[in-house]
C-alpha positions, 0 to 999 in steps of 0.5 A: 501664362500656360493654358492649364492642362486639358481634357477633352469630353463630348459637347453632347456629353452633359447630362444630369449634374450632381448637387455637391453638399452644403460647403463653402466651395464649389469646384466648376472649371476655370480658365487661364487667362492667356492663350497657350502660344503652341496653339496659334502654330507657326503664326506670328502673333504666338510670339505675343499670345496674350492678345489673343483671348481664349474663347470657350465652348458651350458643352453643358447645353443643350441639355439631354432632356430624354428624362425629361416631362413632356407637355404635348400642348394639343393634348388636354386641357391645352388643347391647341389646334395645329390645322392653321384654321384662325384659331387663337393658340396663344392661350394653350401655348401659354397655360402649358408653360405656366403649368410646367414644373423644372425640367419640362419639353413643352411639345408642338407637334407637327402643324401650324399655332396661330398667336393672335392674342396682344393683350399682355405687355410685353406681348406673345409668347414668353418662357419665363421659367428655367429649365424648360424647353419649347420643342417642335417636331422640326422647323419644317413640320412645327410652325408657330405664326405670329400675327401682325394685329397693330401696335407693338406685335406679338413675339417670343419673348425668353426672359424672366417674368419681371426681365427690366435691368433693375430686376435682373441686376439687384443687389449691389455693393462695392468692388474693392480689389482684383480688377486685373485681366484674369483674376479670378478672386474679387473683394466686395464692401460685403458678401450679403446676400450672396451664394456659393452658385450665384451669378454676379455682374462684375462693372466698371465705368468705362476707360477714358480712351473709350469715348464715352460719357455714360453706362459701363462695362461689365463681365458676368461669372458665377461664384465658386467661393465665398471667404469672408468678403472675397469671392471666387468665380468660375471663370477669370475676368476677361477686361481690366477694369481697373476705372473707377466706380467698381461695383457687383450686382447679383445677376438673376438670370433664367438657366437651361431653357431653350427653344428646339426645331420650330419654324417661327415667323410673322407675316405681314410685319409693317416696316415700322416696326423695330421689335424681335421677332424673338428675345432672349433677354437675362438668360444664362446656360440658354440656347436656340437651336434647328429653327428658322426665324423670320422674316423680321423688320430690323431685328429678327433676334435680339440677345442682351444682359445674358451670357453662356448662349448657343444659337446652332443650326438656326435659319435667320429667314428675311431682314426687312429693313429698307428704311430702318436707321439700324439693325439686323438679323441677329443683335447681341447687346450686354452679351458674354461668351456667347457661341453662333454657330452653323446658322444660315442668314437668307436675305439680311444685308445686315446679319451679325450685330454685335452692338453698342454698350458693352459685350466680350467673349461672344463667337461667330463660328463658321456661319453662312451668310448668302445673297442679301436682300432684294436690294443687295447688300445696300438698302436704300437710305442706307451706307452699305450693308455688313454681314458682320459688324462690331458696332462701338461702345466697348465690344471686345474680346470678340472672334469672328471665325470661319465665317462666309459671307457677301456684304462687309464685315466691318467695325466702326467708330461712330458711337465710341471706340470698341475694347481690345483683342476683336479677332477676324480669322480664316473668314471669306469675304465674297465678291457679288457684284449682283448683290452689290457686294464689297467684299471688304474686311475693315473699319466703316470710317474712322475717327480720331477722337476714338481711334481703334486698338489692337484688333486682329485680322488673320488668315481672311480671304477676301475681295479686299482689305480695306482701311477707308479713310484709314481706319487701319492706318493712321488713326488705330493703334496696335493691329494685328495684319497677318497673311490675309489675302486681298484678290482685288486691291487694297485700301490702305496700300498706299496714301496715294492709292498706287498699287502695291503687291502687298497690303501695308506697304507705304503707309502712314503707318499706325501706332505700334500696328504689326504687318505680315505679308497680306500679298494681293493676289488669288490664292496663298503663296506656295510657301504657305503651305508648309506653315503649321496654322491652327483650325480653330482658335475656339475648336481645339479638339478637332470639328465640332460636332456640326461638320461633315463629309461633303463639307470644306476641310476643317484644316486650315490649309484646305478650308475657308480663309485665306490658306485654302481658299482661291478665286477659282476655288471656294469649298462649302460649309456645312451651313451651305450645304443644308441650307442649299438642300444637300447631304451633311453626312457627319464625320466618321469619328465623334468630335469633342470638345475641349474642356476648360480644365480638368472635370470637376463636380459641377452644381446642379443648375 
């Protein structure tokens, strides 16, 4: 099926909506529910674009809040103190949010605020409204310290005031018909207490294949249409979810709230403790932006049972984890078509989780993930640390694009199989030998009793592809291998290890697995540089609005990835840039991004 016809419009073009009068029908963007071949060029996989999803970008936030009130928290009644004399601000900080109504800037002006105060449980600072944003004067003059005082530690908590499953996801009733990937009407038991502007959370059991015994999986959508016991979502559904015990909650997240250039930290935070150092938890339309965050023991941030959310721009500052079991610098869990953006990740041998039970449509997007820990990518009592890491139960849909990192971008098998159609294109996976780097893109292990399934590996430059124990090999099933380019060797090369010039050459050979040409060797092959490759499989009308001059091309045959990038030759992006103090000077023309079909009126959130 063709991509329904596009527009473009600027991702800083949203601004206020309009409220349609009360009808049956809410016209908001839909989605096709296959990619367009003539997007993925001259690769190979355009001859089987379905399993290649479409991502979608996030252009309605962060929200233009020029009209928007502003609460300066030193002002009175608040009256919190910036000069980091001991006082306690969490009280100012919180009667300010208490106090605003929608569409409220609750401003930290330049200087430090002390949260001292763990009387509430959850404890720290909790926005708990919607349309409401925590702003600084930027992440180096606004800084909010959180200090360790014993026991569960204060933090940032952005959820909704009672934010357990049960208060988020109420409401359930019985899903009848239209479980098929892509369909966009769904047949309820009953339509009660159910609105045209609604979320829902469409569930299943899991597959059989999947491994698992418990919980489910689920994708979350807002309703366009009620007509009788049918209901219309904005967008298709990314799964089939054609198991068993189908049901639909209606999901009751906070909207359009976000927290803005701010420094945030705990110093002082013991190794024991597992907690985010902040939580977006049963949020819709939420960002984090131009912040910096950290240090944290096993998370920094934690995002679950949320969707539509922008961490962009942010400083992921120090993972402290030497003895942890588990964890990373930013944890998504129960997540959905969610984008990751230009963030900088300092010192965390375990960057981007995407983690058990359940999560689809999620992007990672040209982050820069540099030196790890003090310890190197392996952290004592630890196998080895991953930059990027798919970890069981079901994760799908998931594209890790543009990346640049050091330690191993993997997935595993340990908790269960991941869902379909994960997608590695055109990342850098670094060799540091003093950071104990691997340089590996692959599985950690693998398992015959969940074997993996149509994954995709395209255009990633990297030290090397590696299927150990053959986890690219005879224990998966439809994978995708195209024109990645191994410097250093190749795993899966050969069951008896002899050299190869290409990956995949002699191999067991997996289910239905597709290879082409993944040569071992520096630099791209001179024939590749007539192929017509896409950029970007998410940015479809040229650079997002974060690149700039002084950065990698965003065209793939000069950018990141394997068409541009050689063992002598590394360009940088633009996270680099500024994480490493240089100028980010942005590109001459204003980009855009694609809209998801022709504009429509949309609800006002």
């Amino acid at each position: 099926m063709a991509r329904s016809q596009r527009v473009t419009r600027s991702i800083r073009s949203f601004s206020a909506c309009l409220l349609l009068p009360l009808a049956a029908v809410l016209m908001l963007p839909s989605a096709a529910s296959s990619r367009d071949a003539a997007s993925l060029g001259d690769l190979r996989i355009a001859g089987d674009p379905d399993r290649v999803p479409d991502w979608f970008l996030l252009p309605e936030i962060p929200v233009d809040t020029s009209t928007w009130q502003v609460i300066d928290v030193t002002k009175a009644p608040y009256n919190a103190d910036p000069r980091d004399n001991g006082n306690d601000d969490y009280f100012a900080i919180q009667d300010a949010i208490a106090a605003a109504g929608p569409d409220t800037v609750i401003y930290l002006p330049p200087g430090t605020y002390n949260i001292l105060t763990k009387r509430f449980n959850p404890a720290g600072v909790q926005l708990n409204k919607s349309r409401l944003v925590l702003r600084g004067a930027g992440r180096d003059r606004s800084h909010l310290k959180i200090d360790y005082v014993g026991g569960y530690p204060s933090k940032v908590n952005v959820m909704p005031q009672n934010g357990e499953r049960h208060q988020i996801l109420t409401s359930r009733r019985g899903w009848t018909a239209g479980f098929d990937r892509g369909s966009r009407e769904l047949t309820l038991e009953h339509t009660r207490e159910l609105a045209v502007g609604d979320w829902i959370s469409a569930e299943a059991d899991y597959p059989p294949r999947s491994g698992h015994t418990a919980n489910s999986y689920a994708y979350f959508a807002r309703i366009t249409r009620i007509d009788g016991n049918r209901v219309t979502i904005d967008r298709p559904l990314r799964d089939d979810m054609r198991t068993s015990n189908q049901r639909v909650y209606k999901f009751n997240p906070l909207t359009f709230v976000g927290i803005e250039d701010l420094e945030i930290s705990m110093p002082g935070v013991p190794e024991h403790n597992y907690n985010p150092l902040m939580r977006l938890h049963g949020v819709a339309y939420a960002w984090v932006k131009d912040c910096r965050i950290g240090p944290g023991f096993n998370n920094i941030v934690s995002v679950g049972h949320s969707t539509r959310y922008l961490l962009s721009g942010n400083h992921f500052n120090h993972l402290n984890m030497p003895r942890a079991s588990g964890g990373a610098a930013l944890m998504v869990a129960q997540a959905y078509d969610g984008i990751i953006e230009n963030n900088w990740f300092e010192e965390t041998n375990v960057g981007i989780e995407f983690d058990q039970y359940s999560g689809s449509g999620n992007a990672a997007l040209y982050n820069y993930l540099s030196r790890p820990s003090i310890w190197g990518c392996k952290a004592p009592n630890k196998s080895f640390g991953r930059h990027v890491f798919i970890h069981g139960r079901w994760v799908r849909n998931t594209l890790v694009e543009g990346n640049d990192g050091v330690c191993a971008f993997q997935w595993d098998y340990f908790w269960g199989t991941n869902g379909p159609f994960n997608t590695f294109f055109r990342n850098r996976v670094r060799h540091d030998p003093t950071s104990r780097g691997t340089g590996w893109l692959g599985p950690e292990g693998s398992s015959a009793n969940h074997p993996q399934t149509h994954v995709n590996l395209m255009g990633n430059f990297v030290q090397r592809l590696d299927g150990n124990l053959g986890g690219l090999d005879e224990r998966s099933e439809d994978m995708w291998v195209e024109r990645n380019i191994s410097t250093q060797g190749c795993r899966v090369a050969r069951p008896t290890n002899e050299a190869a010039p290409e990956c995949g050459i002699g191999m067991h050979r997996s289910v239905r697995t597709r290879w082409h040409d993944n040569p071992i060797r520096d630099a791209a092959p001179a024939s590749w540089k007539s192929l017509n490759v896409p950029s970007s499989l998410i940015y479809l009308a040229g650079p997002p609005d974060y690149w700039c001059q002084e950065a990698c091309s965003f065209e793939a045959q000069s950018g990141i990835g394997a068409f541009g990038d050689s063992t002598g030759s590394m360009c940088k992006l633009p996270a680099q840039i500024w994480a490493e103090g240089g100028t980010c000077t942005p590109l001459t023309q204003p980009p855009t991004a694609p809209a998801e079909t022709i504009p429509a009126p949309k609800l006002k959130p």
